[in-house]
C-alpha positions as CSV (number, residue, x, y, z in Angstrom):
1,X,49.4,-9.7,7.0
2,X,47.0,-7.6,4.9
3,X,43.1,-8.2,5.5
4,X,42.3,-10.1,2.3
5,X,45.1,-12.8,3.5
6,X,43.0,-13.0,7.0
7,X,40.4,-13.6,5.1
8,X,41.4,-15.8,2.9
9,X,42.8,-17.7,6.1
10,X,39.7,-17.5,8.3
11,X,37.5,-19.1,4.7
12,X,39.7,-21.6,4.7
13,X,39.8,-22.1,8.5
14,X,36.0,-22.7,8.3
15,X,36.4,-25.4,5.4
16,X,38.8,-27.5,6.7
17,X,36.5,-26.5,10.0
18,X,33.3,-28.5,8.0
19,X,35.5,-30.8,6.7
20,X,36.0,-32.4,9.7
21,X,33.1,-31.9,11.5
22,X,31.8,-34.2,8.3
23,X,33.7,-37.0,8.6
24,X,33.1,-37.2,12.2
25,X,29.3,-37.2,11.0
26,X,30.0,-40.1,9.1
27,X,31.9,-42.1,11.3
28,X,29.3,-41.5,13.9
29,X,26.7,-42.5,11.3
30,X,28.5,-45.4,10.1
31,X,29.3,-46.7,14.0
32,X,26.0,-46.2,14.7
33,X,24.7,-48.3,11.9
34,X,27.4,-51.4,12.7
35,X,25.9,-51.4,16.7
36,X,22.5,-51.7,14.8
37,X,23.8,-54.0,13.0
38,X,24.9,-56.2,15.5
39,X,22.0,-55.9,18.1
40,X,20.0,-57.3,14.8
41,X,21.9,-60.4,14.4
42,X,21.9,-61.0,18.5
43,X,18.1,-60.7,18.4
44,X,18.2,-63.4,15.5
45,X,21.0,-65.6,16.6
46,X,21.5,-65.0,20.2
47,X,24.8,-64.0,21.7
48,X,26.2,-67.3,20.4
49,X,29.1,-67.8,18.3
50,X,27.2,-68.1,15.1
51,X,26.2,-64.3,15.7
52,X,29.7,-63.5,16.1
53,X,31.0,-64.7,12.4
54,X,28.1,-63.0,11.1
55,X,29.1,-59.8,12.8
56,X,32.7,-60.4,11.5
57,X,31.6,-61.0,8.1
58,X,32.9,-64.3,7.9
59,X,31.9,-66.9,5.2
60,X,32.6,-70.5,5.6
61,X,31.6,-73.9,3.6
62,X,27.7,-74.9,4.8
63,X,26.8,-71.2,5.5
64,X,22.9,-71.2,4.5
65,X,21.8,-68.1,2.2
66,X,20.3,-66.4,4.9
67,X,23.5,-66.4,6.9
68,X,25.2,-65.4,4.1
69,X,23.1,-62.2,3.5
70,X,22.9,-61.6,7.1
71,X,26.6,-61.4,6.9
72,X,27.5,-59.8,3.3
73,X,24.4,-57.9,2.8
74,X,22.9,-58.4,-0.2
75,X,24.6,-59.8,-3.6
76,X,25.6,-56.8,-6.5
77,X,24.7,-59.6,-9.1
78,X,23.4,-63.2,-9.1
79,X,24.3,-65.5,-11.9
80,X,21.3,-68.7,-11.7
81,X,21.7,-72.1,-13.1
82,X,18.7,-74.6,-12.0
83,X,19.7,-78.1,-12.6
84,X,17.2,-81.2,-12.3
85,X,18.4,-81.8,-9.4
86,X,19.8,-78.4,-7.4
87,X,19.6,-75.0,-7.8
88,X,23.4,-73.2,-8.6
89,X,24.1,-70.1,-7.6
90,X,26.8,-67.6,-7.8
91,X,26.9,-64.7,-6.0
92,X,28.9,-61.6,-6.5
93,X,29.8,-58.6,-4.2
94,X,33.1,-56.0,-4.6
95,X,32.4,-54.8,-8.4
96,X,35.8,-53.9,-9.8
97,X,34.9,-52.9,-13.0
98,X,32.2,-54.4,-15.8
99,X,31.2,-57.6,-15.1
100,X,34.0,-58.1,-12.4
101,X,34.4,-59.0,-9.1
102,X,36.8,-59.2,-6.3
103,X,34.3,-61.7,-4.3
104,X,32.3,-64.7,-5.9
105,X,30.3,-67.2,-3.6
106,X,29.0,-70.4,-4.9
107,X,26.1,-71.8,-3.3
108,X,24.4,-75.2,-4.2
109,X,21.0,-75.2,-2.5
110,X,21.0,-72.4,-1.0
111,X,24.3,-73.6,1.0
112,X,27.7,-72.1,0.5
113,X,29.8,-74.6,-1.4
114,X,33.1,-72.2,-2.1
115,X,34.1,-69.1,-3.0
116,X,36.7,-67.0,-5.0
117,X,37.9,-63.8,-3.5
118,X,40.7,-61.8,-5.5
């Protein structure tokens, strides 16, 4: 093998080298930011069950809007309606393209009421 091939070899040696050494980064990054995560909701909740379907991102029917961006983080897009009698909301997270999305909640109230996830 001539020198420019070693070379050639060792440059990409070093890329892939950074590469990786990246994505560990950001898995390290993104694991630390999920324990945060988690120790934040305890603090709120308590190490009570509640806390736990937070942490697993789980939505269910009464869920109040507080959970709900405790859990999901908050909305993409929020489409209003306020009635005489109730506030309707819709919210949106997982843009797919323009003015689409793979998750809709509906919330009356600020209380989850259903949702559409495609």
């Amino acid at each position: 093998m001539n020198s420019d091939a070693a070379i050639i070899w060792i440059v990409i040696g070093l890329i892939v080298g950074v590469i990786i050494i990246a994505m560990i980064m950001q898995a390290a990054a993104a694991a630390k930011a999920e324990e945060e995560r988690r120790q934040r909701l305890y603090t709120r909740y308590g190490k009570t069950s509640l806390a736990e379907k937070l942490i697993a991102r789980t939505i269910w029917t009464g869920e109040t809007a507080a959970q709900l961006r405790d859990s999901l983080g908050h909305p993409l897009d929020v489409d209003q309606k306020v009635l005489k009698t109730k506030k309707k909301e819709v919210w949106k997270y997982k843009k797919t393209g323009t003015n689409r999305y793979a998750l809709k909640i509906t919330l009356d109230d600020d209380v989850v009421v259903g949702w559409d996830q495609k």
